[in-house]
N, C-alpha and C positions, 0 to 999 in steps of 0.2 A: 441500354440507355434509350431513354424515347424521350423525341421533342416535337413541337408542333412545327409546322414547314415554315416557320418566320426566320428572317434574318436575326432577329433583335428575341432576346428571351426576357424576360422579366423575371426574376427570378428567386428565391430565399428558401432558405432550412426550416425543417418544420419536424414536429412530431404528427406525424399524421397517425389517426387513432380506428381503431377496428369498427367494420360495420355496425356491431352490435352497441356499442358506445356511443358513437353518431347517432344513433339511431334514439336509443334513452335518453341524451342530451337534449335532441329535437323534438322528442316529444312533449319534454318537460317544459322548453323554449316556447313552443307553439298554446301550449296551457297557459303561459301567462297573457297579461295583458298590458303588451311592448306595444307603446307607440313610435315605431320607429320598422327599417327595412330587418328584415330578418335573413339570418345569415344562411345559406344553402345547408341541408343536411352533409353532401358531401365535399363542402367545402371545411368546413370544421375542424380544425386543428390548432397545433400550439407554434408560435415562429420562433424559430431560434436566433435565426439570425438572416435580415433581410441583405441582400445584394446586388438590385435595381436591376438594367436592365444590360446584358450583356450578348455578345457575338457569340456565334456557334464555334469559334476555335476558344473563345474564354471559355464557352460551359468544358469545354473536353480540361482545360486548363484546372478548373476547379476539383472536376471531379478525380483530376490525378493527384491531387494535392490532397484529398480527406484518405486518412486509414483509418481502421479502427481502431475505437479508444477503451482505454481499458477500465468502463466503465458500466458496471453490471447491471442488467436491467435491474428496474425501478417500478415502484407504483404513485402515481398523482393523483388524487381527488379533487372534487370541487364540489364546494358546500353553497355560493353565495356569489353575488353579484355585485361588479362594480362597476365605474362610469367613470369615461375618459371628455369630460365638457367640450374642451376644445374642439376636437372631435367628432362629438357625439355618438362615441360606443360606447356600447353596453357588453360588459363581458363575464366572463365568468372569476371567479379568484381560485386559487388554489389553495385546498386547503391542507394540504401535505408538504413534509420538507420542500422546499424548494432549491433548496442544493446541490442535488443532482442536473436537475434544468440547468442551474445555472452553471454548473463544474462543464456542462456538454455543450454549453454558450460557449463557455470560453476557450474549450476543446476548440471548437468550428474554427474563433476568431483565432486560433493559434497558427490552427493549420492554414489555412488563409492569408497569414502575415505579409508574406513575400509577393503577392497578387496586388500591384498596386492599382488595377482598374475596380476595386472591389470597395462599394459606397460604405464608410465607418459611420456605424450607429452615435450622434450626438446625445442620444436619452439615456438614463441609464434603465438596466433591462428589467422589463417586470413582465415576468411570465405571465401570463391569461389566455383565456380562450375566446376570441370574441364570435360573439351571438346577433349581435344586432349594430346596423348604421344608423347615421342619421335618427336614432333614438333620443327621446326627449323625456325629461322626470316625470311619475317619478320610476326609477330605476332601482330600487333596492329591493331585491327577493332573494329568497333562501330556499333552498333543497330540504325537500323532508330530510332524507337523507344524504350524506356527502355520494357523489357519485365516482367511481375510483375503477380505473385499468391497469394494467401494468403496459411498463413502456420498454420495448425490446428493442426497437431500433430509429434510427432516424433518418429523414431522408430529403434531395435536394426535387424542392417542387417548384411549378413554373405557373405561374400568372395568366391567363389566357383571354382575351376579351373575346366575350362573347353578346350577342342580339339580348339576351336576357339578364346580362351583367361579367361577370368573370366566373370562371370556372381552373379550379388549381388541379394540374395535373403531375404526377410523379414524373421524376425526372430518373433518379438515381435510389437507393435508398442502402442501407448500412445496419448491418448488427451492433449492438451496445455494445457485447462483449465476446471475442472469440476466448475461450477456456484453452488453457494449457494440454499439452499432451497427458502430463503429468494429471491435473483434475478431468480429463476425457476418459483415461484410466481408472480414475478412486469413484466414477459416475458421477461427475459435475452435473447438478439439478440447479435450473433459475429459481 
């Protein structure tokens, strides 16, 4: 487990996604023409579930509380961009089941239950990727093609302020799905 030297963590669940995905994401992101702050290449991920800011005996508290769920990896795409007004991000939409996000949303908020220092989301949850702040219309663009990775695991990331803005660093992270002994034996493939 790694944390930065603060008392205070800030803290939420994410999909954090492979260099090579950040990396085509950002490139496609920087091709357009966002008026608004653009999001860090490696800051780019998906939240599952956000959990404000907690003590360094709550992060230990948390992290005993997640096991793994029995939930096999997946793959998520993104065709197209939406906008949060309020706000003003700019994000990406999904364009694959969203099902699994959401079944591992509420995986998180289950295990979590008992943790009553733990901030409950008032929104209801819509998965995205956000790309840009403070972005202003117009905001609708679309991917040549849907852009898509497969999601193997997820993990608890930490908020960090930094001279340049915020920087998300891995906390903890978790497989999707550990395979029986039984399919370890018959050659379980994701």
């Amino acid at each position: 487990m790694k944390l930065s030297n603060k008392g205070q963590h800030r803290l939420f669940f994410a999909i954090d996604f492979d260099e090579k995905f950040k990396e085509t994401l950002h490139q496609w992101v920087c091709d357009l023409d966002i008026n608004g702050r653009l999001v860090d290449k490696d800051n780019l991920h998906l939240t599952l579930q956000f959990l404000g800011s907690v003590n360094n005996h709550q992060v230990f508290d948390i992290v005993d509380q997640i096991t793994i769920p029995q939930i096999k990896p997946f793959d998520i795409a993104l065709n197209k961009t939406g906008y949060f007004p309020k706000n003003q991000i700019l994000f990406c939409e999904l364009s694959s089941d969203t099902s699994p996000i959401k079944k591992l949303s509420s995986f998180i908020q289950s295990q979590l239950r008992t943790l009553n220092f733990i901030i409950r989301e008032k929104r209801r949850f819509h998965p995205h990727v956000t790309i840009a702040r403070d972005a202003i219309p117009p905001v609708d663009f679309e991917l040549p093609t849907p852009l898509s990775t497969k999601v193997k695991y997820f993990c608890l990331m930490e908020s960090i302020s930094i001279k340049s803005g915020v920087h998300y660093e891995m906390v903890e992270s978790w497989p999707l799905y550990r395979p029986s002994d039984k399919e370890i034996l018959l050659g379980y493939r994701e």
